[in-house]
Each structure stands twice: as structure tokens, then as C-alpha cells.
N, C-alpha and C positions, 0 to 999 in steps of 0.2 A: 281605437285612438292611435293616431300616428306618431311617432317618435323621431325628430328631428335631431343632429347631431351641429354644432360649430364648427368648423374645421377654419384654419389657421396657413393660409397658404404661406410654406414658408420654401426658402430653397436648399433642397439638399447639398451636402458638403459634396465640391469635385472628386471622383476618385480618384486614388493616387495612379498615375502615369509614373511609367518607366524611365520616361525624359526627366521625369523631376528628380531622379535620384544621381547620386554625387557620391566616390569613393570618402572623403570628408568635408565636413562645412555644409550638409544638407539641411534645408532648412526644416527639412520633416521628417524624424526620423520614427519609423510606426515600429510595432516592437514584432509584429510577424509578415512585415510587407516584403515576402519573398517575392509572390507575385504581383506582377508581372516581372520577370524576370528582366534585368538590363545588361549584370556584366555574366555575361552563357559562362566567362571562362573558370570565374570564379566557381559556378554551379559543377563543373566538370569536374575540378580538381577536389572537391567536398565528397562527388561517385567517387572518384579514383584516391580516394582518403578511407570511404567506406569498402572498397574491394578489396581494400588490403590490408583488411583485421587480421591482428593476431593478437598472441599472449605469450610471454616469454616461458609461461611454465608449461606450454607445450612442446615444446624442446628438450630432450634428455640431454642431461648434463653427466651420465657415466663414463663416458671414456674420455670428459675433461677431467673428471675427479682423477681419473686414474693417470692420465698424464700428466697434471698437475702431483702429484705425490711421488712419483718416479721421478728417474732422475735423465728424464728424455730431453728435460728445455733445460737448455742453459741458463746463467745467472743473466747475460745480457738478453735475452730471450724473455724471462720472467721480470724485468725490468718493462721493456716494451709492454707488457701486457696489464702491470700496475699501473705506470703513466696514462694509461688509456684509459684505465678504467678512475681511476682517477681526474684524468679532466671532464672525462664525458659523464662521469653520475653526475659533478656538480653544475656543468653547462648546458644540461637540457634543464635543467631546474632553473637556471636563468632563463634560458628562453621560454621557460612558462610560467614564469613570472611577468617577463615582460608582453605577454600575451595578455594574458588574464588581467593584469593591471593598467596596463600603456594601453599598447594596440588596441584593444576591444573597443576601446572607451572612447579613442579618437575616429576610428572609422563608421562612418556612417552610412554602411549599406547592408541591407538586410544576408544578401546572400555571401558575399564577402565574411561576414559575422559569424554564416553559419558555416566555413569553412574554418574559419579561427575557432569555434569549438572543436570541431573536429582534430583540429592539431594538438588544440591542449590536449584533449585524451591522449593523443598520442605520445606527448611528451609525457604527461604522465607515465604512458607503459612504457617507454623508456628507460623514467628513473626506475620503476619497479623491475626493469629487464638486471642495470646494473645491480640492485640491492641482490637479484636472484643469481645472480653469479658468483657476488660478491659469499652470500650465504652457502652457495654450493660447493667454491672451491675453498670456505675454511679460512676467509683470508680476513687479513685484522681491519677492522670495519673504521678501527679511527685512521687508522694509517692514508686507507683509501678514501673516506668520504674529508679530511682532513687535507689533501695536496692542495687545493686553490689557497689553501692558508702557506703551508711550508715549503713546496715548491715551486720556485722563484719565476720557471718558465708557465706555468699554469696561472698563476698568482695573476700576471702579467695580462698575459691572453684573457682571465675573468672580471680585472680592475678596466680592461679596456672597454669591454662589453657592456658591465653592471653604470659606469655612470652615464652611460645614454641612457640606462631606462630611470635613472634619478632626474635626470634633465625634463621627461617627458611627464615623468609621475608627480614635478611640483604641483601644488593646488593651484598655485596662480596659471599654470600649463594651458595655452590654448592654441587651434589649431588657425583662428581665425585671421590673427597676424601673417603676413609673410615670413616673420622672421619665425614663428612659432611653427608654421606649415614646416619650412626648413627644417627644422627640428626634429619633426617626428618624420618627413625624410631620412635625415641621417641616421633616423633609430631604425627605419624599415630597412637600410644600405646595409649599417654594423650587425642588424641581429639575422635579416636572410642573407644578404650576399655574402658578408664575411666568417660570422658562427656559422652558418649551416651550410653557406656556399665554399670557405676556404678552411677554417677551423679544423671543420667536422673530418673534412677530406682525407687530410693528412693522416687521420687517425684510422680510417679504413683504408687505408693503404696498409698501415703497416697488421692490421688484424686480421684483413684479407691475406695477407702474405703465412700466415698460419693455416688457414683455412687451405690453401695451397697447395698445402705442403703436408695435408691432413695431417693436421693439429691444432688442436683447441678444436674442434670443428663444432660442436654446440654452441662456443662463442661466437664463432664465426657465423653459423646461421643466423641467430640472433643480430650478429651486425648488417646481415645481408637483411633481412627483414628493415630493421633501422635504415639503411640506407635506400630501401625503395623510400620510404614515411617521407626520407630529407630530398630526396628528390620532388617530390610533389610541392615542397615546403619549400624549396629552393623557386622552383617554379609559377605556382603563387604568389610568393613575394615578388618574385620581377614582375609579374604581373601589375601586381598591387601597385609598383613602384614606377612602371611607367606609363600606366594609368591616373595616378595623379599628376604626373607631365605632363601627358594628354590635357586633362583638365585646367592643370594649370601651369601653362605654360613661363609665364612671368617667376616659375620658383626657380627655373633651371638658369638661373646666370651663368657666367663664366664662373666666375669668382666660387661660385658654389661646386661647379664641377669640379675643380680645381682642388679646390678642397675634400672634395669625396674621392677623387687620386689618389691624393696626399693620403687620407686616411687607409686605402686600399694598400697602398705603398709600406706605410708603417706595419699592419697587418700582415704582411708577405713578409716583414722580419722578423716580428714574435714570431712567426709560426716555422722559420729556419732556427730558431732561437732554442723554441722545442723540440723540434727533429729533432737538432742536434744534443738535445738535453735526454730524449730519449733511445735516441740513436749514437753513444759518444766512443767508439768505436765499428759501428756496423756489423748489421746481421743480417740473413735470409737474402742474400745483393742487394739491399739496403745500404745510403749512408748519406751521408749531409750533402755532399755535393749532388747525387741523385734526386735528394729533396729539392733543393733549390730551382731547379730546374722543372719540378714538377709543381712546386708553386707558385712559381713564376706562371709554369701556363696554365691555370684553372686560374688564377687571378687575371690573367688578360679577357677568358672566356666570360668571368662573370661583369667585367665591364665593361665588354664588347656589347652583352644584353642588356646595357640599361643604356646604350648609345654612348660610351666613359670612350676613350683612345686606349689602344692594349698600348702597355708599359713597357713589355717584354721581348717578345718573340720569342719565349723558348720553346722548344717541341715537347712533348709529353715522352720521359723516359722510360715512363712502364708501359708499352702496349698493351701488353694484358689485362689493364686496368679501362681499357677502352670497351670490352667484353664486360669484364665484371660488371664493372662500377656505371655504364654505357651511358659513359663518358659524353665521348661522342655523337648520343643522341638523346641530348636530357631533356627535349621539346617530347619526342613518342616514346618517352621510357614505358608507358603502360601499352602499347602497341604488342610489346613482346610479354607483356606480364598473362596470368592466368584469367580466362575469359568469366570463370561464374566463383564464387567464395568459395574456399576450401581452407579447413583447419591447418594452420601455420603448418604443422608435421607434415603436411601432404601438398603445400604449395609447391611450385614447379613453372619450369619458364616454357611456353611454348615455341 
């Protein structure tokens, strides 16, 4: 006896195409449609996110303990080194906030997404990098994880930050307005270009200048580690940011550029604001007029990359920061990095 079956000709769903996806506002968003792959650049910075694992407790912190307890650093010295650790434990923690809350929620592309994991970890090790310092060199943990409350110049610089991401995180929030697209432009502008692209900087200027000068140099490594993370982070995000230009051209008015100046502008004086509040005498050829100058030009450089007019002209005062920090060359910063994984303790630049 024969066994006959119904079958039901029905049409399979299209599969998803590369064309169909959109940095926001896609109309399909799958929850593992990595492939096929659309935006390469996003997928490269995600590698170059994974290549450069570390952990902050790979790092010895003995001959900071031991500098930090002598009386090798001066009072303005030890100053600089509080301020620092004080705006940076509590400003990566915004910035992965507003990852994890904002950003995630409103982009809509797979591989983009999976590079915004990859940074929350990172900010993660981050905050865990300061807590592990903080616990290593003995130091008073309200004092330092407390400065965006009592100090005025921090306070400043983290009220500017935290309400783009309250702007972005209302429930009524969405991306699909032009005026709402806007929006979470200028969160992507405040939290890459200016926390991580201009903020951050300032602060590795002056802990590199320890590191320099071999002292603190545990901390120092650890910054240097953090500062490859914010480079890829810096660079992503312009990506990000003028990738939805691309897209959507109709966001970029005058009137908006104008206003993302404006905001760029304001930001270049909190952060001479803090120099100077960190710096109020100068240390290590350090000091507020040096700053200013060197804020001025990394704030030209980061609105030079989103197509903004530089503001400034100023030259970069630290050359040596063009090495370190490579400055310089923030498009091939992984160019010179280490070619296969190796435990933070044994990372090395080729």
C-alpha cells in the first residue's frame, strides 16, 4: 500500500540581504543576523577589540605601592593622580551605561551590536582596572569614587555627559523622528568624540607623563592598555557617526552642525577648567596654558573626522604624545600593535 503525503506549496521567507540592513531604523532587526556581513568596518574594530584583551590584575602594582608610600611624589603630583582616578572610575561607568541602556537599543545592526558588547566588557575592565588601583595603593575609596559629587570641575564634565544619555533613555525615545535621529547623534558626538575622544585624553596626558618619568608605572601600564581600548572606541564611534550621515543625509543640517561646534566648543572649556583644577600650579612641564593648546588641537582633529570645520589651529604641544598616545595615526593605531594575543604582562608594540 502506498502512502501519499499533502504538501502545501507555500513561499519561503526572503533571506535577509546585506542591503537591507541600516546602522538605525531597520526595518528587520534578527537577533544573530551577523551574516552576511554589511558594515566590514564595524566587524574589524570588534577583532581589534578582541586582540587586545587584558585584565588589570595582570599588572604588578609593587613598586607603585612603594612610591606611593614614600615620599618620592610630591603633594601636587599626588593631586594629579587622585583627580584622575577620580573622574575616570566614574566616566567609564557612564559610558557603559550609556552603552548598555541608549546605544544598544537604538542601533540596529547586527555587527555594529557586536562590537558594542565588546566595549561594555571593556569598560567594564576599566571600572574594575580603577577599583584595583584604588585598592592597591590604600587609598580612601569615598574620597575617590565620590569626586563627580564634590569636585566641581569633574561634577561639570559628568552633568554634561549623563543628560544625553537621560535624553536618549526616555520611554517615549525614538529614533524614527528626525528630531529623535538628532538626538541620539548628539549622544553618539558627547559620549565617542568628546568623553572618549577629548575628556579621556587629557587625563592620559598627564598619567603618561609619570609613566615617563618612571613613576607610577603599573598605573601607567594600565593607562596605556585603556588608551589602546579608547582608541578603537574613538574610532568606531566616528565610524558609527558618519555612517548614519551616509545614511541619512537629511540629519546633517547646518543648524545641527552648528550646534555640535557649539557643544565641541563648550567641552574644550570644561576640560581647561579641569586641567587647571588638576594642574593649579604645574607639574612634570605641565600646566594650563600647555593644556589649552593641546585641547584645542585633538578637539579640531575629532571634528575634522566627522566633517565639523577645526575651531582652532593650535599645534599639539607635547610631541611625545604623538608616539605614545599615536596621536597622529588614530586610523592604523593596530598597525603597530601586537600581531597574535599575549597576556597584558607581555604585550609589546612591534
Amino acid at each position: 500500500m502506498s502512502i501519499s503525503f499533502e504538501t502545501t506549496n507555500t513561499s519561503a521567507p526572503r533571506r535577509f540581504d546585506a542591503s537591507d540592513k541600516r546602522l538605525i531604523n531597520c526595518n528587520q532587526v534578527d537577533v544573530n543576523q551577523l551574516m552576511p556581513l554589511k558594515y566590514n568596518w564595524a566587524w574589524e574594530h570588534y577583532q581589534n577589540g578582541c586582540a587586545n584583551h587584558w585584565m588589570p590584575t595582570e599588572v604588578p602594582m609593587t613598586k607603585d605601592i612603594e612610591t606611593w608610600r614614600s615620599d618620592r611624589l610630591t603633594d601636587a603630583e599626588r593631586r594629579v593622580v587622585m583627580r584622575n582616578l577620580g573622574f575616570f572610575s566614574t566616566a567609564e561607568s557612564l559610558v557603559g551605561n550609556n552603552l548598555v541602556l541608549a546605544i544598544f537599543k537604538h542601533v540596529t545592526n547586527a555587527e555594529c551590536r557586536q562590537y558594542l558588547l565588546r566595549q561594555a566588557f571593556e569598560e567594564a575592565v576599566h571600572s574594575h582596572t580603577f577599583l584595583y588601583i584604588v585598592d592597591s595603593l590604600g587609598l580612601d575609596e569615598g574620597e575617590v569614587f565620590n569626586m563627580y559629587h564634590e569636585v566641581p570641575s569633574i561634577a561639570q564634565k559628568d552633568a554634561f555627559e549623563t543628560e544625553l544619555t537621560a535624553e536618549v533613555m526616555s520611554p517615549e525615545f525614538s529614533t524614527e523622528t528626525d528630531e529623535g535621529a538628532q538626538a541620539f547623534l548628539k549622544n553618539l558626538i558627547g559620549y565617542y568624540l568628546i568623553m572618549e575622544g577629548v575628556f579621556f585624553y587629557t587625563g592620559f596626558v598627564m598619567m603618561l607623563s609619570f609613566h615617563r618619568r618612571n613613576l607610577m608605572t603599573g598605573v601607567g601600564e594600565q593607562f596605556q592598555y585603556i588608551l589602546r581600548d579608547e582608541t578603537t572606541h574613538l574610532n568606531f564611534g566616528i565610524d558609527l557617526i558618519n555612517g548614519i550621515k551616509s545614511e541619512n543625509p537629511h540629519l546633517w543640517t547646518p543648524e545641527f552642525q552648528q550646534a555640535m561646534v557649539d557643544r565641541v566648543k563648550q567641552a574644550v572649556e570644561l576640560e581647561l577648567a579641569y586641567a587647571g583644577d588638576c594642574l593649579p600650579g604645574g607639574i612634570m612641564g605641565l600646566n594650563e596654558d600647555l593644556f589649552r593648546d593641546y585641547v584645542q588641537h585633538i578637539a579640531d582633529r575629532r571634528l575634522e573626522r566627522i566633517g565639523l570645520p577645526m575651531q582652532y589651529g593650535s599645534a599639539n604641544p607635547f610631541p611625545w604624545m604623538s608616539e605614545t598616545m599615536d596621536l597622529a595615526k588614530e586610523k592604523n593605531f593596530f598597525e603597530t600593535r601586537v600581531t597574535e594575543y599575549q597576556s597584558a604582562g607581555s604585550l609589546s608594540w612591534d
